[in-house]
N, C-alpha and C positions, 0 to 999 in steps of 0.2 A: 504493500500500500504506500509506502514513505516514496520508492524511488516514481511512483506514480505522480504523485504529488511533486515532488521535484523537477521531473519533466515538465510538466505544468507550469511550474517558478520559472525554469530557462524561457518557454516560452512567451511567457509574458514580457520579459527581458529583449526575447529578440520584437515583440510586438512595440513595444517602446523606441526600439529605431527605426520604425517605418510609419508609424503613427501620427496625425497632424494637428488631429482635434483632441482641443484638450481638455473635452468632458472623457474622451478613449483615457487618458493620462489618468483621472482619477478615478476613472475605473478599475484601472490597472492596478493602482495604490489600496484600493477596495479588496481586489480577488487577489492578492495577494498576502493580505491581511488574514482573509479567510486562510487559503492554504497555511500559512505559518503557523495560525491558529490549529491546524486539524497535525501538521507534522509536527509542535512542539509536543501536544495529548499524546500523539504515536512514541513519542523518541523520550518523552521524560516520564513515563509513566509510573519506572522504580521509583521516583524521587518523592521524597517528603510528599504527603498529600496538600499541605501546607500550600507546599513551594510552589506545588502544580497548581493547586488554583490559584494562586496571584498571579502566575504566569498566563495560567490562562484565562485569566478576565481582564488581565492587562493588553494581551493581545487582540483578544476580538473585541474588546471594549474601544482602545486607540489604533490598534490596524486596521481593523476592519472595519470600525465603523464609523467612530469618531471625527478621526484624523480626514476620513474620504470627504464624510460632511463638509467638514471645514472648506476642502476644495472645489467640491461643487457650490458651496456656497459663494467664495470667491466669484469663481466663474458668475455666476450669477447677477452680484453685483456691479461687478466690473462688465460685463456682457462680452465676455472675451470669447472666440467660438473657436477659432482655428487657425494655424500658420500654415501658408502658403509653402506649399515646397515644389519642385520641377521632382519627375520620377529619376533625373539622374542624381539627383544627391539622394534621395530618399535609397536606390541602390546602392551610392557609396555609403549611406549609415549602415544597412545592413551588412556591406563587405565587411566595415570597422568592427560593428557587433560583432560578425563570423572570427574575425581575427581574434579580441580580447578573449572568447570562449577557448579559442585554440591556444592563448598563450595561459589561461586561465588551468588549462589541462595540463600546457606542459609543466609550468610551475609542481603544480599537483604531485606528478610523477616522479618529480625529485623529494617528494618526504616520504621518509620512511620509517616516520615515526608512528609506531601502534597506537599511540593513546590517541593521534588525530582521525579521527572520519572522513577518510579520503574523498566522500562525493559532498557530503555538507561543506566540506575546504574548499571544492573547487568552485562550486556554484555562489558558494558567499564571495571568493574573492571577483565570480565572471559579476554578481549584483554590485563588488565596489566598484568596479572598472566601468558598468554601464552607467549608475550614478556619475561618477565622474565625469564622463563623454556628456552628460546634460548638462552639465554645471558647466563644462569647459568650451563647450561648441555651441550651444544656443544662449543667445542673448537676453531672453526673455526671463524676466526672475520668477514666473510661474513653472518655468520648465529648472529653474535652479533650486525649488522649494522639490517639486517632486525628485529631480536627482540627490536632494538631501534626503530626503527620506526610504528613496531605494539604501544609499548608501546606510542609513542605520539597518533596514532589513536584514539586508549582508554581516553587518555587525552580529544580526541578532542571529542567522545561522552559524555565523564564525562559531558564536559562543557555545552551541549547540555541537560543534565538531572538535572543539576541544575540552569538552566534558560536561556532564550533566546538572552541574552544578554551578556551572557559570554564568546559565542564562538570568537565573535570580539576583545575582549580583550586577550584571553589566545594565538589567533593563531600568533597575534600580536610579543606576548612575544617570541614565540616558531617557528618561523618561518626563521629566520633567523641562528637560532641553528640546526634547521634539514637541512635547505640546504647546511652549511657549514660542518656540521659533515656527510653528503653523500659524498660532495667534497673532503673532504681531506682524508676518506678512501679511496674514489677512487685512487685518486692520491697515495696516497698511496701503494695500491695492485699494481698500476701498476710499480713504482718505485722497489718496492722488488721482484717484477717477476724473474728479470734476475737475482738475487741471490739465492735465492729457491723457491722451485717449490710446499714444503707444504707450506698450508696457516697457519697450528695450530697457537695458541696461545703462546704454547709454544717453538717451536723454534723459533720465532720470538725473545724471549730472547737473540740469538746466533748470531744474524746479527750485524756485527761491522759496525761505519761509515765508 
């Protein structure tokens, strides 16, 4: 069931570099939430019954459902619908996608450490790598809130692939940081709405108090 579900994860991963509209975006952010949600119950089941439910009402509570909200919500007020892409860049993200999975593996291959979970390793570090390609390649800071949040994803299977007891500690740390950095871009987008109407990056430079 677990490598079912993780197939799943990849795919949503490569659906993110070909994707325009960015209600698909937080969708993605959504069924992802879920998944994480259904393979942390698979993978931590020995663990404290404690532990396991905090973990898991932390996840489907802020993965899955929460955190999405917030994004649609955004969208909504902002009325942001979709970035325009030509099919030949939308091919080369997918090439770049193809690539970070392939170096995502090779990496993988060189540990040989038992205690790590070689398929939870490789696909947290292909989710850092995909977060990152958003943050680093599109301008728009709606597309740099969701590659933050892939990127903790990844965090939260790291944590899951090198031990069963680490998920409860890191969500701990990290939990409070992703709900307030959803928050205050929210708020944010919505506040600069009625000034301009792009979101880039860089005009934002331009907006006086």
């Amino acid at each position: 069931m677990i490598p079912a579900l993780i197939l799943l994860y990849v795919v949503t991963l490569f659906y993110l570099s070909i994707t325009e509209r960015f209600r698909n975006f937080a969708s993605i952010v959504s069924i992802q939430g879920w998944l994480l949600f259904a393979i942390a119950l698979l993978r931590l089941h020995t663990i404290n019954p404690a532990e396991l439910a905090f973990i898991a009402i932390e996840t489907l509570l802020f993965k899955a459902l929460l955190v999405p909200a917030i994004l649609f919500a955004v969208i909504r007020h902002t009325k942001i619908n979709r970035v325009r892409t030509s099919g030949s860049s939308q091919f080369g993200a997918l090439l770049f996608s193809l690539t970070m999975l392939a170096i995502s593996a090779s990496v993988t291959c060189y540990i040989s450490d038992s205690t790590v979970d070689l398929v939870f390793f490789g696909v947290a570090l292909y989710a850092l790598l995909s977060g990152l390609m958003l943050i680093v390649f599109r301008s728009r800071l709606f597309f740099h809130l969701v590659g933050f949040l892939i990127i903790e994803n990844g965090v939260f299977l790291f944590s899951m692939a090198i031990g069963v007891e680490m998920p409860l500690v890191i969500n701990i740390a990290i939990l409070l940081d992703v709900l307030m950095s959803v928050l205050m871009l929210g708020i944010f987008f919505t506040r600069i709405d009625n000034k301009i109407h792009a979101d880039d990056a860089d005009s934002l430079t331009h907006v006086k108090d």
